[in-house]
PDB file of N, CA, C and O in Angstrom:
ATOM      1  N   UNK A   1    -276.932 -62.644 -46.632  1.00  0.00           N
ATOM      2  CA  UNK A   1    -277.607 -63.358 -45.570  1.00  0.00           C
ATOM      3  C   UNK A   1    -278.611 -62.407 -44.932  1.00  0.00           C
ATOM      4  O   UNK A   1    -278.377 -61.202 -44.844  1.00  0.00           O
ATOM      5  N   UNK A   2    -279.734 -62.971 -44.489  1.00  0.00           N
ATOM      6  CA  UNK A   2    -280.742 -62.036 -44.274  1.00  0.00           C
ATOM      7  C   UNK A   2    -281.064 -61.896 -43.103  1.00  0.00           C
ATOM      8  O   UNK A   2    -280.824 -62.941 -42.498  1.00  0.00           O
ATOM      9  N   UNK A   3    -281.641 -60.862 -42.237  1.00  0.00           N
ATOM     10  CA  UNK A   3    -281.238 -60.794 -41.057  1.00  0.00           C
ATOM     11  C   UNK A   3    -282.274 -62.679 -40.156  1.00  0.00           C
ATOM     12  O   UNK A   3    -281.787 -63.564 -39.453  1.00  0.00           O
ATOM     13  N   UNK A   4    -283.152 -62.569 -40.478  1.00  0.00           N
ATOM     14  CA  UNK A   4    -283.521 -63.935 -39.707  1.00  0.00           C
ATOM     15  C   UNK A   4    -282.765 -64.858 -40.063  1.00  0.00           C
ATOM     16  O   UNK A   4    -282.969 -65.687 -39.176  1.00  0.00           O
ATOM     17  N   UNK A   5    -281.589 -65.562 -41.157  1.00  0.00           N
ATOM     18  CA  UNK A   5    -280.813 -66.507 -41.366  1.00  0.00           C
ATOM     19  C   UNK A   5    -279.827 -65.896 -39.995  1.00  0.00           C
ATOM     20  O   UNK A   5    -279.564 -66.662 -39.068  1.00  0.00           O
ATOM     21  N   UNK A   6    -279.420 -64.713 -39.993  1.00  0.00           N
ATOM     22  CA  UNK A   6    -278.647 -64.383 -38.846  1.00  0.00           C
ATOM     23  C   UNK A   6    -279.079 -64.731 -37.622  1.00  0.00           C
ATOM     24  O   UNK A   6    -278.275 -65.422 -36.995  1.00  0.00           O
ATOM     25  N   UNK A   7    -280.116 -64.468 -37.063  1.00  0.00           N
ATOM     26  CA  UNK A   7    -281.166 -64.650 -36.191  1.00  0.00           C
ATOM     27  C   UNK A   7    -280.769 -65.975 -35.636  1.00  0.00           C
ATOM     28  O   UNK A   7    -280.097 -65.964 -34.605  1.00  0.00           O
ATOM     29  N   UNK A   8    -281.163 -67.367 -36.296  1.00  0.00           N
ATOM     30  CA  UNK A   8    -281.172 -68.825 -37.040  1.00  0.00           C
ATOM     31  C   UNK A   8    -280.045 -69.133 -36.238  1.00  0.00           C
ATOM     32  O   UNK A   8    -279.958 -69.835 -35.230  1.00  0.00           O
ATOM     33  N   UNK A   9    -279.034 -68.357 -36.986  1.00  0.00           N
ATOM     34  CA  UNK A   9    -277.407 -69.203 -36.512  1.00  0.00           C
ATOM     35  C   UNK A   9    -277.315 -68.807 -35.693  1.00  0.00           C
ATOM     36  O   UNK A   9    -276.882 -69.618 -34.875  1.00  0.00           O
ATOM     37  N   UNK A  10    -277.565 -67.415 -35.107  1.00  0.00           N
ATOM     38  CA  UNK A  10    -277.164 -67.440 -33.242  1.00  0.00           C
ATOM     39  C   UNK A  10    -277.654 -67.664 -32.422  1.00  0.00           C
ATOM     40  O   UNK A  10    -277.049 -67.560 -31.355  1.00  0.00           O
ATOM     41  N   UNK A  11    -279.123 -68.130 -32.434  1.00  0.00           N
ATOM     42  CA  UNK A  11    -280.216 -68.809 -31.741  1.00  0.00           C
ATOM     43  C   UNK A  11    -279.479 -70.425 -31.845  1.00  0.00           C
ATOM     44  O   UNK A  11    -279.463 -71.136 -30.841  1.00  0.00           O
ATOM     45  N   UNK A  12    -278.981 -70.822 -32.944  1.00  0.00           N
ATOM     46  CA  UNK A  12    -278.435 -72.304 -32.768  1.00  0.00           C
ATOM     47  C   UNK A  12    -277.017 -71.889 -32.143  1.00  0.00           C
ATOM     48  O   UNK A  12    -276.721 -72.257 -31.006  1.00  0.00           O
ATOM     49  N   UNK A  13    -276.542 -71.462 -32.569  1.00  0.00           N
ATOM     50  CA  UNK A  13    -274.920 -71.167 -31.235  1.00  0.00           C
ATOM     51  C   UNK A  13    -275.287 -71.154 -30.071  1.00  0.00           C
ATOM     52  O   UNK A  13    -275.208 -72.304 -29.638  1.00  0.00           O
ATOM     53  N   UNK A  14    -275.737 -70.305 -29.145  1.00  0.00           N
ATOM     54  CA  UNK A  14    -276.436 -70.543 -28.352  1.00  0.00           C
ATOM     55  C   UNK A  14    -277.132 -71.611 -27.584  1.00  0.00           C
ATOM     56  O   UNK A  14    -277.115 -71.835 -26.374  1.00  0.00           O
ATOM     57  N   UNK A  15    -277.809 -72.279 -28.648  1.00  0.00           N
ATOM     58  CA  UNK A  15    -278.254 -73.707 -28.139  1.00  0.00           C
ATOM     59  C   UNK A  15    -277.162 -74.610 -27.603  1.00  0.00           C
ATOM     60  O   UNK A  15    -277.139 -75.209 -26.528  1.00  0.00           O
ATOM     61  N   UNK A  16    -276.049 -74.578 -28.801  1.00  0.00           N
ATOM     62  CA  UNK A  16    -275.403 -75.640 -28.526  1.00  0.00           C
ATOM     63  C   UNK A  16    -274.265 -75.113 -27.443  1.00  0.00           C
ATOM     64  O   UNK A  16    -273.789 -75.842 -26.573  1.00  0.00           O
ATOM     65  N   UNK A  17    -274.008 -74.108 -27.586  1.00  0.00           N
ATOM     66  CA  UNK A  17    -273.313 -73.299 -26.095  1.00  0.00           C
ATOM     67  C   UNK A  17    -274.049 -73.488 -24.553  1.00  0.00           C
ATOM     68  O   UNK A  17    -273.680 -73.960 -23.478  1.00  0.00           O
ATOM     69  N   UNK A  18    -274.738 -73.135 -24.837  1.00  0.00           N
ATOM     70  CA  UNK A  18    -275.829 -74.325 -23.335  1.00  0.00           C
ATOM     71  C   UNK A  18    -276.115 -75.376 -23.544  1.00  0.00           C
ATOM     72  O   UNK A  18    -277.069 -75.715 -22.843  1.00  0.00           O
ATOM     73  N   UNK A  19    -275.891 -75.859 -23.957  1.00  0.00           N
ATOM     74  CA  UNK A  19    -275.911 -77.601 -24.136  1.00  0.00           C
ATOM     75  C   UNK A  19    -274.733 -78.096 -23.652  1.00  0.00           C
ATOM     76  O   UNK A  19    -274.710 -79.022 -22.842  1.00  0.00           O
ATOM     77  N   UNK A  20    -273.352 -77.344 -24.250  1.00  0.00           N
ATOM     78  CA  UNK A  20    -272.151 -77.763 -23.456  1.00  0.00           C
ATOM     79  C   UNK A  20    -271.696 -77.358 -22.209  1.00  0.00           C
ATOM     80  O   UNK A  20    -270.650 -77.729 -21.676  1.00  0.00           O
ATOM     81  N   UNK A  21    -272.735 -76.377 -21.642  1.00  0.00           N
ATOM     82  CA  UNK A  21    -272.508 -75.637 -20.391  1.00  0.00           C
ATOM     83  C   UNK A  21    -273.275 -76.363 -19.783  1.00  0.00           C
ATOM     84  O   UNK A  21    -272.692 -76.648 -18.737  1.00  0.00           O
ATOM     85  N   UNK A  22    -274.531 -76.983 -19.812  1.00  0.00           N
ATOM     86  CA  UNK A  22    -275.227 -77.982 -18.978  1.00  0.00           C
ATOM     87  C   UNK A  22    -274.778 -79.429 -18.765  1.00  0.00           C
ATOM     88  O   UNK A  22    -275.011 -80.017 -17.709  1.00  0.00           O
ATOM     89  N   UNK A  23    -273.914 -80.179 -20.132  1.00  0.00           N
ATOM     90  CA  UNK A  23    -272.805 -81.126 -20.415  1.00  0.00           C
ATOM     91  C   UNK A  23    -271.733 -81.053 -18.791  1.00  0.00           C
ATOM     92  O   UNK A  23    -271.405 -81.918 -17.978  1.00  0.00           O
ATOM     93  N   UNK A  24    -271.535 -79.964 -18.873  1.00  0.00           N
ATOM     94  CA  UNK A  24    -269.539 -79.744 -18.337  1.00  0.00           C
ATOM     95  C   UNK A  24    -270.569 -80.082 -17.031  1.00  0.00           C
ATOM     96  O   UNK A  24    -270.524 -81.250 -16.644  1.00  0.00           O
ATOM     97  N   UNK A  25    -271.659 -79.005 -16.188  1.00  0.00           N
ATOM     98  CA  UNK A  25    -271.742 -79.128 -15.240  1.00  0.00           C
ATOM     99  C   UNK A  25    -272.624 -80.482 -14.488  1.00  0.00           C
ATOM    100  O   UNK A  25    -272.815 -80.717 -13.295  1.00  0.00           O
ATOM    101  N   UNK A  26    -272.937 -81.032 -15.388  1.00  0.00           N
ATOM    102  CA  UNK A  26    -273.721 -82.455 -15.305  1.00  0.00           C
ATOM    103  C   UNK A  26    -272.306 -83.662 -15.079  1.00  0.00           C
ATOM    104  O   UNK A  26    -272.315 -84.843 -14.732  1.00  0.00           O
ATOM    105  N   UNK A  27    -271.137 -82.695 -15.467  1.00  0.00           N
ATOM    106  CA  UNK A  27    -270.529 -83.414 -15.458  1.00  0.00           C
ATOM    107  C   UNK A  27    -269.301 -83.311 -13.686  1.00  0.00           C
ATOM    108  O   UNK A  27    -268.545 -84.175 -13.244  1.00  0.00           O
ATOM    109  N   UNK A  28    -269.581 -82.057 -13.194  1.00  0.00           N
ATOM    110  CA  UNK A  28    -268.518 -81.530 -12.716  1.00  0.00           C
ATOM    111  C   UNK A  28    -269.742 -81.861 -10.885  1.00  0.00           C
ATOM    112  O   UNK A  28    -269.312 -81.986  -9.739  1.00  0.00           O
ATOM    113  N   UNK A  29    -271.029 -81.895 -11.300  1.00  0.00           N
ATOM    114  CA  UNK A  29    -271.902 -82.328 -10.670  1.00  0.00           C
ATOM    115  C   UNK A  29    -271.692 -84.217 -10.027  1.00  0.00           C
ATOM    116  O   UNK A  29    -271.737 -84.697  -8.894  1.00  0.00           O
ATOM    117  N   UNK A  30    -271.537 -84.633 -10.962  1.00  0.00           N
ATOM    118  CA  UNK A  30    -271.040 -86.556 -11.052  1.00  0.00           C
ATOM    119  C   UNK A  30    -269.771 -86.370  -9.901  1.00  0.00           C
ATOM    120  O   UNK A  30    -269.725 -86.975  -8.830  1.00  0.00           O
ATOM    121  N   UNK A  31    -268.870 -85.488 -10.341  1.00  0.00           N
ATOM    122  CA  UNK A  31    -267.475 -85.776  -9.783  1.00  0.00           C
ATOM    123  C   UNK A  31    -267.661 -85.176  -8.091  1.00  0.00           C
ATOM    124  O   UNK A  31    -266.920 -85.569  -7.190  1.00  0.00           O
ATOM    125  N   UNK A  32    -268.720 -84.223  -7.889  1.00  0.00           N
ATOM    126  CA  UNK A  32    -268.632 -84.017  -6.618  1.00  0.00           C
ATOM    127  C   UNK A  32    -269.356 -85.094  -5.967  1.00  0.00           C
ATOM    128  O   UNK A  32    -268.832 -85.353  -4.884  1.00  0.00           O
ATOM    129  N   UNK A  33    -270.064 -85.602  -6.148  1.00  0.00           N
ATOM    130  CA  UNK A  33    -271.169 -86.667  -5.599  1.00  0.00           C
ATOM    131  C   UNK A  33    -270.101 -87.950  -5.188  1.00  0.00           C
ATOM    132  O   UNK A  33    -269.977 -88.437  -4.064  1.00  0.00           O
ATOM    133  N   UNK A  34    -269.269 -88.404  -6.607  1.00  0.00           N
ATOM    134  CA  UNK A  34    -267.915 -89.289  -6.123  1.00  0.00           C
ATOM    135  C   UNK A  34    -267.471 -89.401  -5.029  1.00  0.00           C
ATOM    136  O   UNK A  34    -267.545 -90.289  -4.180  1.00  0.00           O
ATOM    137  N   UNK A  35    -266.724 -87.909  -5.103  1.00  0.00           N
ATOM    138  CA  UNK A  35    -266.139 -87.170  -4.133  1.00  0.00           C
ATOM    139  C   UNK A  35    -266.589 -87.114  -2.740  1.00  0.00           C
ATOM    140  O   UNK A  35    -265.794 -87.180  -1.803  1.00  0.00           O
ATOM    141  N   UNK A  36    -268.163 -86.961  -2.556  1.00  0.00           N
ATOM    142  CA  UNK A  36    -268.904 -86.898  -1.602  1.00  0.00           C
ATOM    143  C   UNK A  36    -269.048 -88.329  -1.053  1.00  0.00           C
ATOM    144  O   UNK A  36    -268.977 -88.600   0.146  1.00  0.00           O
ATOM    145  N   UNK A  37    -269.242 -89.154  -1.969  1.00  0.00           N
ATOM    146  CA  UNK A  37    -269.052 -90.905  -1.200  1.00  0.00           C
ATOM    147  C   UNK A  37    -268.202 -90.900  -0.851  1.00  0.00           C
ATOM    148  O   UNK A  37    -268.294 -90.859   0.376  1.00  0.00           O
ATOM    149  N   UNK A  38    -266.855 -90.924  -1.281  1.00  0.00           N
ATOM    150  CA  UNK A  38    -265.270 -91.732  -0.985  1.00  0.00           C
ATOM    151  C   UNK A  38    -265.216 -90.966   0.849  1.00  0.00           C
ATOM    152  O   UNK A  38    -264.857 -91.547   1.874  1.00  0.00           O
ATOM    153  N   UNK A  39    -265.763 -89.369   0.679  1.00  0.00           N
ATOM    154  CA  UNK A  39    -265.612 -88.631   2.595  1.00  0.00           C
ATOM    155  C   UNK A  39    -266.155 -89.725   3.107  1.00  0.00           C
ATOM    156  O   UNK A  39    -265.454 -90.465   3.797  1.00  0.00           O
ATOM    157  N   UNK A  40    -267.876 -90.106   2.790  1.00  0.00           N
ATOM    158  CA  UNK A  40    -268.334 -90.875   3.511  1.00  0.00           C
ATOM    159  C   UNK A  40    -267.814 -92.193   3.856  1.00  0.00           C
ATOM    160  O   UNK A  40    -267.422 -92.388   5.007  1.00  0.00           O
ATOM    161  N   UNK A  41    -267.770 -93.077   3.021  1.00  0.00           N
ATOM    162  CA  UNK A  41    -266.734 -93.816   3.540  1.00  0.00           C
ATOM    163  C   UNK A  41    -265.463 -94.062   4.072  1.00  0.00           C
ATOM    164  O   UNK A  41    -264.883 -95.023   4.576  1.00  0.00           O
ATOM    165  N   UNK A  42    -265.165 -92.681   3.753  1.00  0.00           N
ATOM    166  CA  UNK A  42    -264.005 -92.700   4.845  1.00  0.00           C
ATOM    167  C   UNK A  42    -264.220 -92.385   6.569  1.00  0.00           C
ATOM    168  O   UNK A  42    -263.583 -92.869   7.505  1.00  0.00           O
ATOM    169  N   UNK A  43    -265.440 -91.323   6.600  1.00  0.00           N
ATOM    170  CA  UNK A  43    -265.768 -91.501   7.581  1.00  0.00           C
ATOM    171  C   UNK A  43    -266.794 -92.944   8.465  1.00  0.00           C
ATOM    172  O   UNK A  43    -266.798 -93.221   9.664  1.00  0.00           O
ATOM    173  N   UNK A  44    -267.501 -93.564   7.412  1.00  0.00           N
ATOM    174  CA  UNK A  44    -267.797 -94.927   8.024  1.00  0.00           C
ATOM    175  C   UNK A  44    -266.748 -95.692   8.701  1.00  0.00           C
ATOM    176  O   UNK A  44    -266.659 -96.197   9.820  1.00  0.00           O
ATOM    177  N   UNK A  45    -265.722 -95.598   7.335  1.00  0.00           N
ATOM    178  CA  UNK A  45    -264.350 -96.708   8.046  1.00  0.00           C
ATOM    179  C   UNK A  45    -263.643 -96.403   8.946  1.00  0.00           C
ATOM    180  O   UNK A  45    -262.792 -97.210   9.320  1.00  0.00           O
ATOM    181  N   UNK A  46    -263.774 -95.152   9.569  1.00  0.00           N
ATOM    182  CA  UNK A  46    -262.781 -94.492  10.942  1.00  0.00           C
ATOM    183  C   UNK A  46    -263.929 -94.718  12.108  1.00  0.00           C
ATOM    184  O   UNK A  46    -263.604 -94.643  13.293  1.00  0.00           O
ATOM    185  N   UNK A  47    -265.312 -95.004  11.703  1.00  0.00           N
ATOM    186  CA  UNK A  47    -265.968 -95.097  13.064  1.00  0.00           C
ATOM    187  C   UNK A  47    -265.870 -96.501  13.721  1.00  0.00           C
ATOM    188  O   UNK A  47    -265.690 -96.792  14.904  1.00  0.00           O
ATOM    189  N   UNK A  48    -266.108 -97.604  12.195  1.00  0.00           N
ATOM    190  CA  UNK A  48    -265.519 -98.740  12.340  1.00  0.00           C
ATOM    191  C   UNK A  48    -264.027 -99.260  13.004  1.00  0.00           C
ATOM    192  O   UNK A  48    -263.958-100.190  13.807  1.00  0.00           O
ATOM    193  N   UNK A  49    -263.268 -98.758  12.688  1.00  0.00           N
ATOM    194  CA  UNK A  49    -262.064 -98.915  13.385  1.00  0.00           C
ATOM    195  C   UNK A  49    -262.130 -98.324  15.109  1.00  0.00           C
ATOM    196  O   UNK A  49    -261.822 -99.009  16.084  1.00  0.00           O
ATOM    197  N   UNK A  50    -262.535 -97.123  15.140  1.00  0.00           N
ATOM    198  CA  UNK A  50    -262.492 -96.671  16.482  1.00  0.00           C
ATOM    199  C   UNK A  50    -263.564 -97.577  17.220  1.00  0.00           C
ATOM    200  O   UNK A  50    -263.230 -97.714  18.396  1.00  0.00           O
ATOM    201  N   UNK A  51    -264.332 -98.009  17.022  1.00  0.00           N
ATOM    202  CA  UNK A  51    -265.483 -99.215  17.146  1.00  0.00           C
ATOM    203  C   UNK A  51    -264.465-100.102  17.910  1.00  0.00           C
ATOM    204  O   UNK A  51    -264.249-100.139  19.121  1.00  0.00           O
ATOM    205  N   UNK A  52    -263.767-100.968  16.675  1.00  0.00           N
ATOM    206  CA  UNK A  52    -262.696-102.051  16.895  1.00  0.00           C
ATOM    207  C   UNK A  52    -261.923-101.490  17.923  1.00  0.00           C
ATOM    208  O   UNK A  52    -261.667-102.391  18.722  1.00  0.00           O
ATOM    209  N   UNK A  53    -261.488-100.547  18.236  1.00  0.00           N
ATOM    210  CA  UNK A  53    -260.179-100.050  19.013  1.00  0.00           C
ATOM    211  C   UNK A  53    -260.514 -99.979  20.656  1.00  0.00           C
ATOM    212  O   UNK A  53    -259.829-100.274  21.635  1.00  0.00           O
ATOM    213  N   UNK A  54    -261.846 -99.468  20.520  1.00  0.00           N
ATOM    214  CA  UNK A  54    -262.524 -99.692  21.649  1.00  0.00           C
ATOM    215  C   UNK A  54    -263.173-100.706  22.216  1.00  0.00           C
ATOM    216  O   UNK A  54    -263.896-100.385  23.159  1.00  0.00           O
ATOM    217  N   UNK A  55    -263.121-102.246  21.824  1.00  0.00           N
ATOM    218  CA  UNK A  55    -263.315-103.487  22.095  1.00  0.00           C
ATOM    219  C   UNK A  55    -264.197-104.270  21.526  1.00  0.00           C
ATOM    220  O   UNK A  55    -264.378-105.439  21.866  1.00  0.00           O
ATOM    221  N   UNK A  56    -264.903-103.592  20.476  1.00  0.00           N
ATOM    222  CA  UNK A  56    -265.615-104.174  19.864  1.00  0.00           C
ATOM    223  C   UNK A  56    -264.932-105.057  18.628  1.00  0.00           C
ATOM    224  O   UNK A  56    -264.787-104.455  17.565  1.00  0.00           O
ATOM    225  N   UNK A  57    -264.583-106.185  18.687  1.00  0.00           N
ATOM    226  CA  UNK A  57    -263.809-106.985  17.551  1.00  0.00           C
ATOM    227  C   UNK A  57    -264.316-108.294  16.978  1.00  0.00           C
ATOM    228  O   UNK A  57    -263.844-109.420  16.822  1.00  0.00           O
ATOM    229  N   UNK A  58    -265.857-107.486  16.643  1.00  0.00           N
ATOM    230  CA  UNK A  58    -266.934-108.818  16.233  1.00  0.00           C
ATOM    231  C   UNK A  58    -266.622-109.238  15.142  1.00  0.00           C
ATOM    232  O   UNK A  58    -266.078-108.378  14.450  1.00  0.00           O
ATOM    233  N   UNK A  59    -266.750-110.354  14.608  1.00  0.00           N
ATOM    234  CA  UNK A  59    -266.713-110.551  13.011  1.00  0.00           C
ATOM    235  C   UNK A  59    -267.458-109.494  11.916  1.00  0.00           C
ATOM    236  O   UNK A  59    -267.119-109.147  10.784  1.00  0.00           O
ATOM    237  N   UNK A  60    -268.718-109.110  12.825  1.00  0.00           N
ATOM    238  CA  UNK A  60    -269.362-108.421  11.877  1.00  0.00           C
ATOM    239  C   UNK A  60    -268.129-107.130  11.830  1.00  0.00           C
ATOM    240  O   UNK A  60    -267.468-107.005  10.799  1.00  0.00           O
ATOM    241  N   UNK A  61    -267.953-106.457  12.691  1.00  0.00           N
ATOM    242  CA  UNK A  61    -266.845-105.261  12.630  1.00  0.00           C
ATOM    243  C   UNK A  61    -266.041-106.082  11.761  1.00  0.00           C
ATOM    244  O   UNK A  61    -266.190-105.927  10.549  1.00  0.00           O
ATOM    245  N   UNK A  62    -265.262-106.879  12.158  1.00  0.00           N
ATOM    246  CA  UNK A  62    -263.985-106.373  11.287  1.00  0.00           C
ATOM    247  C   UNK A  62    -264.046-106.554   9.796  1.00  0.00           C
ATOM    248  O   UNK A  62    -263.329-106.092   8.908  1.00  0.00           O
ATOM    249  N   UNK A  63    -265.720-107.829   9.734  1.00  0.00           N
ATOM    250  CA  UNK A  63    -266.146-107.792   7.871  1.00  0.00           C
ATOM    251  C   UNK A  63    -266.774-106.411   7.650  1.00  0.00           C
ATOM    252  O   UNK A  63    -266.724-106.144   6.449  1.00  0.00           O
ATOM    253  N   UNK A  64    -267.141-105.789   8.109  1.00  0.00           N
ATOM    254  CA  UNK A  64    -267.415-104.114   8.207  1.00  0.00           C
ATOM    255  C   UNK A  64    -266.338-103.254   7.662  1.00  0.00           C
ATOM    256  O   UNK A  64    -266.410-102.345   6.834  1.00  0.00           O
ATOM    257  N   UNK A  65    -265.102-103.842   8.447  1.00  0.00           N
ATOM    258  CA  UNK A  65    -264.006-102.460   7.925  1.00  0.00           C
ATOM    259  C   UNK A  65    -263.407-103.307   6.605  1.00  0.00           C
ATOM    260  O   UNK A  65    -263.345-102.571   5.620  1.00  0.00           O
ATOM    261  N   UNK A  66    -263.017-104.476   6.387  1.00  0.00           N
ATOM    262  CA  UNK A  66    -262.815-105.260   5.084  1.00  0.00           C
ATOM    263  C   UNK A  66    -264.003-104.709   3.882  1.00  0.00           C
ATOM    264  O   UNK A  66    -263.606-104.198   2.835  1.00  0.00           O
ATOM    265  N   UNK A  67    -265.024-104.828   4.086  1.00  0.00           N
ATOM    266  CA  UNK A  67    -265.916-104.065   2.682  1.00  0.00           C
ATOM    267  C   UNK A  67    -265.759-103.173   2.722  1.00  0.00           C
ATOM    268  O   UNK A  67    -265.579-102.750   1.580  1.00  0.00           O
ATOM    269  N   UNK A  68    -265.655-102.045   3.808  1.00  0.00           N
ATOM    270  CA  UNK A  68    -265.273-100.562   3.453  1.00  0.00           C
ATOM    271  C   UNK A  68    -263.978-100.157   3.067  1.00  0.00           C
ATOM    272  O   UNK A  68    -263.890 -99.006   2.641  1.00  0.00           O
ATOM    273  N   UNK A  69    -263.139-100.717   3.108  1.00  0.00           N
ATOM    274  CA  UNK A  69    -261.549-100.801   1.993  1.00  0.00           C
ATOM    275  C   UNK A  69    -261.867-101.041   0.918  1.00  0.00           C
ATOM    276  O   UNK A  69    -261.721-100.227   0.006  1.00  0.00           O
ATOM    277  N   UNK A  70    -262.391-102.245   0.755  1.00  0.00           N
ATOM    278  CA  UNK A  70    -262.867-102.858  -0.739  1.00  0.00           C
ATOM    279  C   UNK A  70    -263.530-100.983  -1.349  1.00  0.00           C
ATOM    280  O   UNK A  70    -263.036-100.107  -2.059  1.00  0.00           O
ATOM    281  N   UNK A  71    -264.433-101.082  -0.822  1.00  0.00           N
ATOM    282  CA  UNK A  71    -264.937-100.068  -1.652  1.00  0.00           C
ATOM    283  C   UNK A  71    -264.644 -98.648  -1.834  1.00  0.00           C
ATOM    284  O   UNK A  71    -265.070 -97.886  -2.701  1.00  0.00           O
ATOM    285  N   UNK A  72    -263.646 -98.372  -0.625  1.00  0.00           N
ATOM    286  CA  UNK A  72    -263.119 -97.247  -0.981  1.00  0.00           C
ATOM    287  C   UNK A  72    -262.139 -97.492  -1.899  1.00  0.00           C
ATOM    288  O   UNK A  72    -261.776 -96.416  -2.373  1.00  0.00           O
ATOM    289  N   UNK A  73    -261.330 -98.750  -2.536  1.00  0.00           N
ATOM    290  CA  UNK A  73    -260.217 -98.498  -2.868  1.00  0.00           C
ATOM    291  C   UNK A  73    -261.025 -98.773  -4.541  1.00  0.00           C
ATOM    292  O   UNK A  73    -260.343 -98.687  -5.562  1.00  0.00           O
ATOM    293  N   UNK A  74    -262.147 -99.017  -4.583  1.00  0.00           N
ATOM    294  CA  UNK A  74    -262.783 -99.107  -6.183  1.00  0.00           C
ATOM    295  C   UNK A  74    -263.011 -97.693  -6.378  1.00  0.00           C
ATOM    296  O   UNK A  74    -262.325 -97.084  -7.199  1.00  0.00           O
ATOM    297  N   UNK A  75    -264.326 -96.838  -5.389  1.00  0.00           N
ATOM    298  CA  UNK A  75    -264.431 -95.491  -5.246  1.00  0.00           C
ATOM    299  C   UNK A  75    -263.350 -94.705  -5.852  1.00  0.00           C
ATOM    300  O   UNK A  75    -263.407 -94.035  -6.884  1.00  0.00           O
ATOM    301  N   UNK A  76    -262.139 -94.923  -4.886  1.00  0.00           N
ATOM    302  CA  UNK A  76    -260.956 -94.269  -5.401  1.00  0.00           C
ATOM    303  C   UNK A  76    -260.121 -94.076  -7.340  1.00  0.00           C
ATOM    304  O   UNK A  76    -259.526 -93.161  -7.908  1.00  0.00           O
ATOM    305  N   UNK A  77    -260.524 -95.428  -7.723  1.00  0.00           N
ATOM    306  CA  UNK A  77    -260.270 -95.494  -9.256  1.00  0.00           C
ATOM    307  C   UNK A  77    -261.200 -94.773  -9.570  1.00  0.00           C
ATOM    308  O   UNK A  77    -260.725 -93.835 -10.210  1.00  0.00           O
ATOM    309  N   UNK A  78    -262.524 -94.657  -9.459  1.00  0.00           N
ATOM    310  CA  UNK A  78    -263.659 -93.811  -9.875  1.00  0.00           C
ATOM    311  C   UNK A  78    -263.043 -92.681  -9.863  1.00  0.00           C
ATOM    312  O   UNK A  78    -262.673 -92.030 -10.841  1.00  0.00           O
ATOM    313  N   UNK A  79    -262.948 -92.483  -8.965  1.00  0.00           N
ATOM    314  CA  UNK A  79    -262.798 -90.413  -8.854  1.00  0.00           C
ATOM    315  C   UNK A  79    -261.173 -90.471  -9.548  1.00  0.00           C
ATOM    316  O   UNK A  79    -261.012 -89.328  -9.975  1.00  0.00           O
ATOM    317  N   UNK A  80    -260.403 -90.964  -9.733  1.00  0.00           N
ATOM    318  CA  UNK A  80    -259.142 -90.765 -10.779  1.00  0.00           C
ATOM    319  C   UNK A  80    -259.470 -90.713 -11.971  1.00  0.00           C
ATOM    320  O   UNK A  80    -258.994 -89.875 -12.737  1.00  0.00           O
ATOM    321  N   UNK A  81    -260.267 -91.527 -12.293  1.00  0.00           N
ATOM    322  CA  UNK A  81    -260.396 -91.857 -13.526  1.00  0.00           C
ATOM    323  C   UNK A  81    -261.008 -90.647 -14.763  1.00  0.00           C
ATOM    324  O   UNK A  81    -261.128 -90.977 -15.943  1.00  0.00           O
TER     325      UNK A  81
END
């Protein structure tokens, strides 16, 4: 094998070694962003409630804290999954 066939194959190792290192973190990137919604809505749905607790008990509130369950509890399969 000649030294540029050598050259060849570790220039392609390489490639594909950063390819799976840009893969993992494209991937590990997705899961914090998840992660980063489900806080937020959790913090939406505690302002909502303290909202409610403090006398506000409009329809719109309490269909407010009903979609923000809904969607935290889909969110939640997301980030398990």
């Amino acid at each position: 094998m000649g030294i540029m066939d050598k050259v060849k194959q570790q220039a392609s190792t390489l490639a594909e070694r950063t390819q799976e290192a840009a893969k993992a973190g494209q991937e590990k990137l997705g899961e914090l962003q998840e992660k980063r919604k489900l806080d937020q809505l959790y913090r939406d749905l505690g302002a909502a409630y303290f909202a409610q607790r403090q006398g506000d008990s409009s329809p719109q509130n309490s269909a407010e804290i009903d979609r923000l369950v809904s969607e935290i509890a889909a969110q939640k399969q997301k980030v398990s999954s």
